[in-house]
N, C-alpha and C positions, 0 to 999 in steps of 0.2 A: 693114485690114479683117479679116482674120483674127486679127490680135491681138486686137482688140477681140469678135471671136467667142468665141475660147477664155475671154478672161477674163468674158466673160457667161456660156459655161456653167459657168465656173469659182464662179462666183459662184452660180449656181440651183445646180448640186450640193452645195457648201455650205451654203446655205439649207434647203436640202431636207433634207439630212444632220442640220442642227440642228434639224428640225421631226421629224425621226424621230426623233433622240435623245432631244426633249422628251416625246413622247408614249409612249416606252418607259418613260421616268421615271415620266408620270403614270400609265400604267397600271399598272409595277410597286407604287407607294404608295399604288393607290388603296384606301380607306377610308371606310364610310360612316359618318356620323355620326350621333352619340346624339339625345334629345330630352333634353337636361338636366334630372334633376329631384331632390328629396332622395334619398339613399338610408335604402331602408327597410328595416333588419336583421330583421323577421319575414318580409319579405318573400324576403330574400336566403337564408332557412334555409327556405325551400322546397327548391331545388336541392341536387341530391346527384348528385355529378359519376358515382361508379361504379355499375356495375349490380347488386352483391351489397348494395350497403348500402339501394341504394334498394327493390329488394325486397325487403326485408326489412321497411322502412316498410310498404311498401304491404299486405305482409299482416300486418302487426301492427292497421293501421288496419281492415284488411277484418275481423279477428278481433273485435276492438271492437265496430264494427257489426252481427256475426252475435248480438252476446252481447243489442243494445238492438233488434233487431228479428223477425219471425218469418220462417220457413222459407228460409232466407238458404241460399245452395249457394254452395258454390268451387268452380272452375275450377282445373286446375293439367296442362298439358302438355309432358311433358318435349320440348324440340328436340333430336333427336339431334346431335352436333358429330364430326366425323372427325379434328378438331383439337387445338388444346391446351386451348382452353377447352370446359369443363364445366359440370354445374352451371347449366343453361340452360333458361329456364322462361317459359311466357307461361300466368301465374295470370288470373283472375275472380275475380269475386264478383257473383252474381246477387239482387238481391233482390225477391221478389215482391210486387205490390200489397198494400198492408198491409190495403188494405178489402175491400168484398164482390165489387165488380167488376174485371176486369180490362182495362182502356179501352188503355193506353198504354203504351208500354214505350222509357227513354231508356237509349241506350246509349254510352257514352263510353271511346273506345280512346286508347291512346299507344304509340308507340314502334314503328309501322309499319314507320318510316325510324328504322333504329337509333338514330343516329347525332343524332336529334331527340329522343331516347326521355329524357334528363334533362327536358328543358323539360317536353315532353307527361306526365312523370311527374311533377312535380312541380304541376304545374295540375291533374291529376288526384285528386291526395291533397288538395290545397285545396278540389276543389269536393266528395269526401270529409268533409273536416273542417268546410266550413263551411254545406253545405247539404244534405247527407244526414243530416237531424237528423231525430231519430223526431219532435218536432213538424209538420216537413212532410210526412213521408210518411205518417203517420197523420193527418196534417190536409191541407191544398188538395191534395195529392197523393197522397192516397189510393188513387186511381185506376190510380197510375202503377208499373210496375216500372222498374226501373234496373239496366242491366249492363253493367261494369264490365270492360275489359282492357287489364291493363297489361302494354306490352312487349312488343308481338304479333312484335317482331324480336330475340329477345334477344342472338341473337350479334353483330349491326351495334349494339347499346348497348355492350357489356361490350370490340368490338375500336373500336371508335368509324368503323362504317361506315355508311353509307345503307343498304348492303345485303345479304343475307342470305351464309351460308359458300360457298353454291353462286352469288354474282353477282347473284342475282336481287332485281329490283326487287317487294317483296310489295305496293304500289299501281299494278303493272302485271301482275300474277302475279293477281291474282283471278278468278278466273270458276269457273261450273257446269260448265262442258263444255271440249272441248278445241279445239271453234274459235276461240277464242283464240289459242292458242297458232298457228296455222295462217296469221295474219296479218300480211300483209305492209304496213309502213311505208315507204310508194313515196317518201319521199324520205330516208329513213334515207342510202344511197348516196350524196347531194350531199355528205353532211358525214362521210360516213366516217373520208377519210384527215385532217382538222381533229380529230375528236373521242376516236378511235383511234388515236393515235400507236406505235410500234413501238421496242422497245432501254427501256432504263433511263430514268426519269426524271428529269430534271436541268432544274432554271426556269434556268439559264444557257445551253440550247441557242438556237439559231438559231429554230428553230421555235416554241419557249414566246415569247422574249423579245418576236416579232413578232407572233404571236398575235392579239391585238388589231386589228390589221392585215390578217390573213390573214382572219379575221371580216370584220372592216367591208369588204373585198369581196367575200366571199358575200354579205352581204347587199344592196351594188349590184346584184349580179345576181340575187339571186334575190326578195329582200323579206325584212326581219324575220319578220313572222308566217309564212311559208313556215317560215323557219327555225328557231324557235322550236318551231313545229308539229314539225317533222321529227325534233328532236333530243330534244325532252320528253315524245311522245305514247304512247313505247316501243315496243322493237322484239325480236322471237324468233330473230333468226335471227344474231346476232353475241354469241356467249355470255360471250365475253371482254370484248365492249361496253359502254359507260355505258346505261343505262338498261333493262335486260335483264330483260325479263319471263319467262324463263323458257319451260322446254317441257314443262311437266306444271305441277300447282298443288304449291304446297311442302308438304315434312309437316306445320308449322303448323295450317295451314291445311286439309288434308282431315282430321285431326284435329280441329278446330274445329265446321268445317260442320256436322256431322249435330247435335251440343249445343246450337251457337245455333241451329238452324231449328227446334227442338223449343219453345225459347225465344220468339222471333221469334213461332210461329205462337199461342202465348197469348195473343195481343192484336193487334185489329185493325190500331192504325196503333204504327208501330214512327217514331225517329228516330234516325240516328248521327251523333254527332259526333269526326271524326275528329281528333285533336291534331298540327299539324305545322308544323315551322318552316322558313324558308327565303328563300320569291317572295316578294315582294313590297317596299314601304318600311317602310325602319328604323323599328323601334319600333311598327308599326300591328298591329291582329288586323285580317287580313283574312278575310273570310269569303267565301272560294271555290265556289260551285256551277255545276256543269255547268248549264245550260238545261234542266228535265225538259219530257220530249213530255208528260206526263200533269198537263192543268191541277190537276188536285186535288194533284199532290204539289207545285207550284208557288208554290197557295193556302197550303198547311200552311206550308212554309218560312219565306213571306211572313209569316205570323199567327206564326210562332213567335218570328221577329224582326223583328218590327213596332218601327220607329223605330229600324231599325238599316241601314247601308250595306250591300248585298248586290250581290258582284260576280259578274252574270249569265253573263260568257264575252261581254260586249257589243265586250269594247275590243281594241286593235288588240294590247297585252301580254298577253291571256290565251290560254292555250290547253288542248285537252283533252286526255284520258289515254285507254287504254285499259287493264280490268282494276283500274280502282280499288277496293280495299278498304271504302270506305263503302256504294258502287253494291252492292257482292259481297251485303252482308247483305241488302241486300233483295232479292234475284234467291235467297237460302236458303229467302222465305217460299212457304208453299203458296198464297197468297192474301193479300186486306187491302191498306194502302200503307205505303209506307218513304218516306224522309224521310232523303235522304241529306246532311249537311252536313260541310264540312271549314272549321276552323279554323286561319290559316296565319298564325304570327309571323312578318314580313318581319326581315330581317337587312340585305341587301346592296343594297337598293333598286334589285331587279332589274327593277322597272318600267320601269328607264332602259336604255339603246341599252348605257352603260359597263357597268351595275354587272349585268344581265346578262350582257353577254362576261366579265367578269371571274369570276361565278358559274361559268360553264361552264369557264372555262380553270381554276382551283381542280378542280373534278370529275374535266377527262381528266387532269391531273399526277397525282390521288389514286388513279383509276384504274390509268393507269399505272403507277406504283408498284406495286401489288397486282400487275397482272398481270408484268411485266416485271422489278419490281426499281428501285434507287436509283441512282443514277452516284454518289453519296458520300453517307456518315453527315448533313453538316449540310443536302442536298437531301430527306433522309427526313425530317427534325425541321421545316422549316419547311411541306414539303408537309402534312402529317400535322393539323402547328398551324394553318396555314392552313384545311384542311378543317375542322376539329373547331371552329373561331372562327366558319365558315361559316356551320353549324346551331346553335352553341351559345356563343354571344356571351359570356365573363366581363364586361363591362358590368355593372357594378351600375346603371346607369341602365336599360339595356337591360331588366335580370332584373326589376327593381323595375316597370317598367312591363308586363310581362307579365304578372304576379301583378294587378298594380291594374284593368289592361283586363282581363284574366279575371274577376275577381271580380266586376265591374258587368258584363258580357255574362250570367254564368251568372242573377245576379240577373235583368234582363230578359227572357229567355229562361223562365225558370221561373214569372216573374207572367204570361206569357203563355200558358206551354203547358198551360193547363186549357183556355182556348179553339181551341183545334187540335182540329177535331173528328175524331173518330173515323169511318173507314169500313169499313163492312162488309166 
């Protein structure tokens, strides 16, 4: 009896052993897939992997513009850096309604999330070149101003991070006031010691390898959306932390403020569209919006992208932030409504239970690193790659279908937004 004991546990430990081995497998490999389609080399020479060359695009193109339009302003503020890099700039280019009235004002950012700042910069210079033509804004858009900023993170584009030299998340960093910053994420602490690991980074510890594992029972105990919630809505009070909003607004940023609410306040209804990659599934534009309390700014959004998916915060995968950067500009106006929108290229089809923990485990290695340090040279180079594949897929399928869904979103979005009305 006992023989036959042991070798029954003998046998479920085994079993087991090889059910664990397989699932470290598939979580180390995992990989989300493309949507196969041609590759299109105009489309591919959008992307410019480093940040001095691509601004440089950007204001050559904004210089162009200034030459074929009237009372055109640039923006240019320097980031201070305590570091090695220099040279750090998050430019504009404002251009005022070309007509008599001023009704509306579209504003298009990139590069929030540094580390997003190729893609977002690149779809930016697109909707630059191919719809900022003095035919439309001297004609159906006449009405409209458009501004313009690229790179609002430049030091997370140029080191290839999410986020800023000081840790800080700048879509969790925004606000008017500093009760933001005073705000506690009552469950930040479930996931601490999971998300904030401690010592040098190495994906062959004990901890990375299982990871996947260590997750999938947090979320028996607690619920996905709990934790999802908990770990993406940002937190102030762990500075060395993933998702770190900060405890003051960044210099960016109170540099910013007072120029666009000067902006901002020239026209009744304003809209942002913020540029970001990441959530969601591989290859889709998701268009992410908080739920607004304010039916009118609900209607706008609606009528702006009229015959297009818009995911409300309805589903059990989304969650909210606080201190987001689209939210911020309209909280700069003295009045009127804003019209906050974000545009999110998915990459890892974090929709799903895996390619979420996987997103997240990618994040705390990349963190750690930063804060702690490498256990070896080829743990820095795959962390690093890993992250930077994260936000910025080389996929020529991948690129080519961001360029294609951009270019048909801006088009319907702008046959629409003459009818978005305007509020006082």
């Amino acid at each position: 009896m006992s023989g036959w004991f042991w070798r029954t546990l003998g046998g479920v430990l085994l079993f087991l052993a090889g059910a664990v081995g397989v699932s470290v497998w598939q979580f180390s490999s995992y990989a989300p897939k493309d949507t196969p389609m041609p590759e299109d080399k105009a489309a591919l020479a959008w992307f410019i992997d480093d940040y001095p060359t691509a601004r440089r695009d950007f204001l050559m193109r904004a210089e162009a513009l200034s030459r074929q339009l009237q009372g055109t302003r640039s923006i240019e503020v320097e980031v201070p850096s305590g570091r090695s890099t220099t040279d750090l700039f998050v430019d504009g280019l404002y251009i005022p309604a070309q007509g008599i009235e001023k009704r509306r004002l579209l504003v298009v950012t990139s590069g929030v999330h540094g580390v997003e700042g190729p893609t977002g910069s690149a779809v930016q210079r697109l909707f630059m070149h191919e719809f900022l033509t003095p035919e439309r804004l001297v004609g159906p858009l006449a009405d409209t101003g458009v501004l313009l900023l690229h790179t609002v993170n430049p030091y997370g584009f140029a080191r290839h991070r999410r986020f800023t030299e000081n840790n800080v998340d700048l879509n969790r960093n925004a606000s008017v006031d500093d009760a933001l910053y005073r705000t506690v994420n009552a469950g930040y602490p479930l996931v601490d010691s999971l998300i904030n690991p401690q010592g040098p980074a190495s994906t062959g510890s004990p901890g990375h390898r299982l990871f996947h594992l260590r997750s999938i029972a947090m979320i028996a105990q607690h619920g996905m959306p709990a934790l999802r919630q908990a770990v993406l809505q940002g937190q102030y009070q762990v500075p060395q932390g993933i998702y770190f909003g900060g405890q003051r607004l960044e210099p960016q940023l109170q540099a910013l403020g007072p120029m666009l609410a000067s902006i901002l306040d020239e026209y009744p209804l304003s809209m942002a569209i913020d540029l970001h990659t990441g959530y969601g599934e591989r290859g889709t534009l998701h268009l992410f919006f908080d739920p607004p309390k304010d039916p009118k700014v609900r209607q706008g959004l609606e009528t702006a992208f009229a015959g297009q998916r818009i995911d409300w915060g309805s589903g059990d995968d989304f969650y909210t932030v606080t201190g987001d950067f689209a939210g911020w500009l309209g909280q700069l106006r003295s009045g009127g409504t804003h019209l906050p929108a974000v545009f999110e290229y998915g990459t890892m089809d974090s929709q799903k239970t895996l390619g979420s923990i996987k997103s997240l485990h990618i994040t705390v290695l990349e963190n750690q690193g930063v804060q702690h340090g490498y256990a070896s040279p080829a743990d820095e180079e795959r962390i690093k790659r890993d992250y930077r594949e994260m936000f910025y897929p080389s996929s020529p399928h991948w690129r080519t279908k961001v360029i294609k869904d951009s270019r048909a979103m801006f088009e319907a979005v702008l046959a629409n937004w003459p009818r978005v009305g305007a509020q006082p």
